[in-house]
C-alpha positions as CSV (number, residue, x, y, z in Angstrom):
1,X,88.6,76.0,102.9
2,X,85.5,78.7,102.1
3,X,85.3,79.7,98.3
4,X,86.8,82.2,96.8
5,X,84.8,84.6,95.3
6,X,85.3,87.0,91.9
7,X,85.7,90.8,91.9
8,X,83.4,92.7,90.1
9,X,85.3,95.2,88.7
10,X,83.9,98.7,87.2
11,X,85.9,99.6,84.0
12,X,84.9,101.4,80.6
13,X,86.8,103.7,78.3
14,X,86.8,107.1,80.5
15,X,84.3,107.1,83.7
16,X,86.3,104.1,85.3
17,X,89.3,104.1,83.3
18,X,92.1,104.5,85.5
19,X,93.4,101.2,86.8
20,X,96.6,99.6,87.2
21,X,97.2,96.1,85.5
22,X,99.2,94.9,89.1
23,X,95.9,96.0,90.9
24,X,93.9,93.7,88.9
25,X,96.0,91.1,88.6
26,X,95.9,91.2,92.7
27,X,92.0,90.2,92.7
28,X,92.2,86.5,91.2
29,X,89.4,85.7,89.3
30,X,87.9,89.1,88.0
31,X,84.7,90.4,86.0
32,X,84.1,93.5,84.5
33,X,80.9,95.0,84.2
34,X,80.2,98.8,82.6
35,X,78.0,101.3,84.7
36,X,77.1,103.4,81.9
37,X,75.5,100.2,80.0
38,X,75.5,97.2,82.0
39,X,73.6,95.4,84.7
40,X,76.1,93.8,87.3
41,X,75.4,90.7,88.3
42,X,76.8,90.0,92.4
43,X,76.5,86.3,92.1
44,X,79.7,84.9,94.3
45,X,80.8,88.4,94.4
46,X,83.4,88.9,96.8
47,X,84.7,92.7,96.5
48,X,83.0,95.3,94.3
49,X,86.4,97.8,92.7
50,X,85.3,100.8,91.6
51,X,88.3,102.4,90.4
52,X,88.5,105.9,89.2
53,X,88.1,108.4,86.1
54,X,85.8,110.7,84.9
55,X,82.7,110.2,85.8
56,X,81.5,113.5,85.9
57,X,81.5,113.8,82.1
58,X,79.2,110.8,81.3
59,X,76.9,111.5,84.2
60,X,74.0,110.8,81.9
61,X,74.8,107.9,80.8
62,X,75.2,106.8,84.3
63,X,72.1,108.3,85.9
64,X,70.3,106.9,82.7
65,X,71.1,103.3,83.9
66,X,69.5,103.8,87.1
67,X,69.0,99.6,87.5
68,X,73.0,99.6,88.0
69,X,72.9,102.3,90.3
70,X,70.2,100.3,92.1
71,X,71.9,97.2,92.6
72,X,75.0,98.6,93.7
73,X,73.1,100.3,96.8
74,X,71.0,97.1,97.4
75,X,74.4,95.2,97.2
76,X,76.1,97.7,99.7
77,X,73.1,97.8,101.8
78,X,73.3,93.8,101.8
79,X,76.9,93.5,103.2
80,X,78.8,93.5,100.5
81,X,82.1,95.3,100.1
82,X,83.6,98.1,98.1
83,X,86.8,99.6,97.1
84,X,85.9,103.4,95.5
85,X,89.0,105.3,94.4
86,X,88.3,109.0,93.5
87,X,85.5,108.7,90.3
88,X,84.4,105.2,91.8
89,X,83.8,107.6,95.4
90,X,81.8,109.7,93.1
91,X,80.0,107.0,91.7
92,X,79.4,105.8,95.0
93,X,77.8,109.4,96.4
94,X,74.4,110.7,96.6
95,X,75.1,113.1,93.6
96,X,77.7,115.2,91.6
97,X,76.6,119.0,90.8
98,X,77.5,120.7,87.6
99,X,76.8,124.1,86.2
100,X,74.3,122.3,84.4
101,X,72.8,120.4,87.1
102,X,72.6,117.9,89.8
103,X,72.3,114.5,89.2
104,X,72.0,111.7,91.3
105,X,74.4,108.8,91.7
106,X,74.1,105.4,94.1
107,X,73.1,107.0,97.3
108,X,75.5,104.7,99.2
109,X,77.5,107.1,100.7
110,X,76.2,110.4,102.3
111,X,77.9,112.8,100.7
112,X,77.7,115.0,97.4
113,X,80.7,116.2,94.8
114,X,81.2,119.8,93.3
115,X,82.1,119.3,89.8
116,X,80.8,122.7,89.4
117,X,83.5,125.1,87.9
118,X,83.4,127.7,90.4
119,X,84.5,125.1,92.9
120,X,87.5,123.4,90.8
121,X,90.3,123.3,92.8
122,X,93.8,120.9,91.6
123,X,94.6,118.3,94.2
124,X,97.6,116.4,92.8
125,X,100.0,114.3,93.8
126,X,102.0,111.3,95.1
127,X,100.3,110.2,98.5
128,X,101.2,107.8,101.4
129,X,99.1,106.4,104.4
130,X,99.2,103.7,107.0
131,X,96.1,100.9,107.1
132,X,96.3,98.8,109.9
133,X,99.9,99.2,110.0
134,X,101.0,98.6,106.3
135,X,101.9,101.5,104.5
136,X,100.0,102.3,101.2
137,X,101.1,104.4,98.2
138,X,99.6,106.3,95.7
139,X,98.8,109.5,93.6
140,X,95.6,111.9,93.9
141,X,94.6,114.0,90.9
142,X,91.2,115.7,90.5
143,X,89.3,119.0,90.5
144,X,85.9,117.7,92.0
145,X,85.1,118.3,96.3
146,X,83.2,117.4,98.2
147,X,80.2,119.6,98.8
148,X,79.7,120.8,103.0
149,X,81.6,118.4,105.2
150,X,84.4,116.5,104.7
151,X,84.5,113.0,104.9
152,X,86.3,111.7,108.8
153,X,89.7,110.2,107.2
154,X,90.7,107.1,109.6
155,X,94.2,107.7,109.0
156,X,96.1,110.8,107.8
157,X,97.6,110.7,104.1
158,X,100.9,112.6,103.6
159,X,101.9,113.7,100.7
160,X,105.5,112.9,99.2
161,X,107.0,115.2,101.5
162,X,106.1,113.5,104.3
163,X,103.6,116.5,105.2
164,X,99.9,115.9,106.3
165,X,97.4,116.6,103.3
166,X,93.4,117.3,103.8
167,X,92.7,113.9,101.7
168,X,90.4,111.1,103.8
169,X,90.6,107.5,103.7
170,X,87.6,106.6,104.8
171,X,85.1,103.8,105.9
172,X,81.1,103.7,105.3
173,X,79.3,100.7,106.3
174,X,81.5,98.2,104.3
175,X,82.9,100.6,101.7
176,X,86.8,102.0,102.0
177,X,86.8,105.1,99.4
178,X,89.3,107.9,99.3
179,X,90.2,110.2,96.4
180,X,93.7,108.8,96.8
181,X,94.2,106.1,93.6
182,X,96.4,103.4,95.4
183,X,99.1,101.5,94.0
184,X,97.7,98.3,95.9
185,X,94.7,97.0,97.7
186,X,94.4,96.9,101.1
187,X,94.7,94.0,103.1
188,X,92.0,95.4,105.1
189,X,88.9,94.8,102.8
C-alpha cells in the first residue's frame, strides 16, 4: 500500500478563513501553513487546499511574501495538486486589480480578478453541481470577477432552484478551482 501523504492547508485569520471543520477533518493528516507570513514546505504533500476568504484586503501582505507565492507555482508546475475555492482561486491567479492597483498573485492560473469597485457585482448563494457523477453542494458569495474571459466550467452549477448559474468549476493543469465554497471535497482530486 503507497503512503499517504498530508494536506497542506492555507488558513489565517481573514484571507483563507473560511473553511468547514468536516472538510478538514476529511484530509487525514493535515498542515497548515499562512501565505501572508509563512514558507510552505511540500515535503510528502499530497493536496495543496486553498480554501477561501478575503484575500483581496491583505494583498500586500501576500505579494510581500513573494517566496510563498513562488513555491506554490513551482509546486503546481511540478505536478502537484490543488483545491482553490473562491479567495484560494484568487490566490491562485495572475493578479487581483484594485482602485489602488494591481498586484500580482501566483501566476498559476491564467486569469486576473476585478476587485475594483466599479466592477462589484453580489453572486450569492446555495449552489449544486455534478463531478464525475457525484453530486456536490455548496454556497458562492463574493463581489470580485474575473477580468475578460470566463473561466470554461466542466460541468454546470445550478443554483438552489435547480436553474443554471454563470459559476465555473473548472480544471488547470492539476488545479480544480471554482468560486463555489463546497461542502465536501471531491473524489476527483
Amino acid at each position: 500500500m503507497g503512503e499517504v501523504k498530508r494536506t497542506l492547508i492555507a488558513r489565517n485569520s481573514e484571507s483563507f478563513s473560511f473553511l468547514y471543520q468536516e472538510v478538514i477533518d476529511s484530509f487525514g493528516e493535515v498542515t497548515f501553513f499562512d501565505p501572508e507570513t509563512d514558507f510552505p514546505s511540500f515535503d510528502d504533500v499530497g493536496l495543496l487546499y486553498l480554501p477561501g476568504g478575503y484575500p483581496e484586503k491583505h494583498l500586500e501582505a501576500l505579494v510581500a511574501n513573494e517566496s510563498c507565492r513562488k513555491a506554490i507555482k513551482d509546486y503546481a508546475e511540478q505536478g502537484g495538486r490543488i483545491f482553490a475555492e473562491c479567495g484560494g482561486m484568487m490566490y491562485l491567479c495572475q493578479s487581483i486589480k484594485t482602485d489602488d492597483g494591481e498586484y500580482p498573485m501566483c501566476g498559476v492560473l491564467p486569469y486576473s480578478i476585478s476587485a475594483r469597485k466599479a466592477d462589484r457585482k453580489l453572486s450569492l448563494g446555495y449552489r449544486r453541481l455534478m463531478l464525475d457523477g457525484k453530486e456536490y453542494r455548496g454556497h458562492e458569495f463574493h463581489y470580485t470577477q474575473f477580468v475578460g474571459d470566463t473561466p470554461k466550467s466542466i460541468t454546470q452549477v445550478y443554483n438552489a432552484k435547480g436553474e443554471p448559474v454563470a459559476t465555473p468549476i473548472f480544471r488547470h493543469m492539476n488545479v480544480l478551482a471554482s468560486y463555489t465554497h463546497l461542502y465536501q471535497i471531491p473524489d476527483c482530486l
